[in-house]
C-alpha positions in Angstrom: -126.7 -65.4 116.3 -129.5 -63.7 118.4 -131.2 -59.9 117.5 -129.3 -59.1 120.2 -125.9 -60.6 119.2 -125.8 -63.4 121.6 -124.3 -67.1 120.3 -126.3 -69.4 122.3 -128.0 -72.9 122.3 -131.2 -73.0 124.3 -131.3 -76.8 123.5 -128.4 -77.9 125.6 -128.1 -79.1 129.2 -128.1 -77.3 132.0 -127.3 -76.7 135.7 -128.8 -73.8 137.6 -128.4 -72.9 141.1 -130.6 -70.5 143.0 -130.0 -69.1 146.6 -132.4 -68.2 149.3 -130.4 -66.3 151.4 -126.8 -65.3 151.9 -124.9 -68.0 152.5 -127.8 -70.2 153.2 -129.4 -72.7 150.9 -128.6 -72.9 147.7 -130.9 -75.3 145.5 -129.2 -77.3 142.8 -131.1 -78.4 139.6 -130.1 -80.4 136.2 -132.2 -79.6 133.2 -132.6 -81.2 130.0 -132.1 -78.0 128.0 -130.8 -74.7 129.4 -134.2 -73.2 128.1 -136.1 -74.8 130.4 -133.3 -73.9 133.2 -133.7 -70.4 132.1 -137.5 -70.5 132.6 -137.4 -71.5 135.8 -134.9 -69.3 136.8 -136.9 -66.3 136.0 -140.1 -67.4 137.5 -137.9 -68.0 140.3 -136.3 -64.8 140.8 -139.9 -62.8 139.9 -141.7 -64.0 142.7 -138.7 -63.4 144.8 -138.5 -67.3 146.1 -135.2 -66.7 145.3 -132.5 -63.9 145.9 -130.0 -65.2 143.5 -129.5 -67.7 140.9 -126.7 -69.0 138.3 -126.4 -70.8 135.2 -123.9 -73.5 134.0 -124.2 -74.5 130.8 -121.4 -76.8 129.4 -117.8 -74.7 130.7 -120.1 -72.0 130.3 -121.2 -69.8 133.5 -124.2 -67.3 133.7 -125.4 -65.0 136.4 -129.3 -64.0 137.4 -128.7 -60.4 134.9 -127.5 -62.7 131.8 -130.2 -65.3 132.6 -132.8 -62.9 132.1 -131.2 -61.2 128.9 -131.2 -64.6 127.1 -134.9 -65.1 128.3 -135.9 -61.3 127.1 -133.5 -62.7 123.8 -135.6 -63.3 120.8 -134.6 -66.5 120.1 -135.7 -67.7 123.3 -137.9 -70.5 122.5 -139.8 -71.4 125.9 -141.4 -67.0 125.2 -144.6 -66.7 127.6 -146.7 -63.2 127.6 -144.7 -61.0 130.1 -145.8 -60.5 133.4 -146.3 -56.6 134.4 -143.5 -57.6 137.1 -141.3 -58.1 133.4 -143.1 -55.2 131.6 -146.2 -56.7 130.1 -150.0 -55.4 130.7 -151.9 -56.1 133.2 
């Protein structure tokens, strides 16, 4: 269990989607562990390449908001400094 009370396994697969635009394109990706799904989610969605993205891990669904709580989660294993975009210093 997480600092935060999250239950989750960064190690497993994963299968993220992220849109463009409404309705539009939505890119599909398989990952070896959702960590590195969640990674590339965030980067993602900070530099606004993407408007939306979601998470399926297992039966297991996750929007863009609990993608980047398990990514701010301390047991997060792929942790990077934080860009100021994500609250870090410039």
């Amino acid at each position: 269990m997480s600092s935060r009370g999250i239950a989750f396994d960064y190690s497993s697969p994963a299968e993220l989607f992220l849109s463009r635009r409404r309705g539009r394109h939505t890119e599909y990706r398989r990952f070896a562990t959702a960590a590195e799904a969640i990674s590339h989610a965030v980067g993602e969605l900070s530099t606004r390449r993407s408007l939306s993205a979601w998470m399926l891990v297992g039966d297991e669904r996750f929007n863009k908001d609990e993608i980047n709580r398990l990514y701010d989660d301390d047991d997060y294993p792929l942790r990077t400094p934080l860009s100021p975009e994500r609250g870090g210093a410039e």
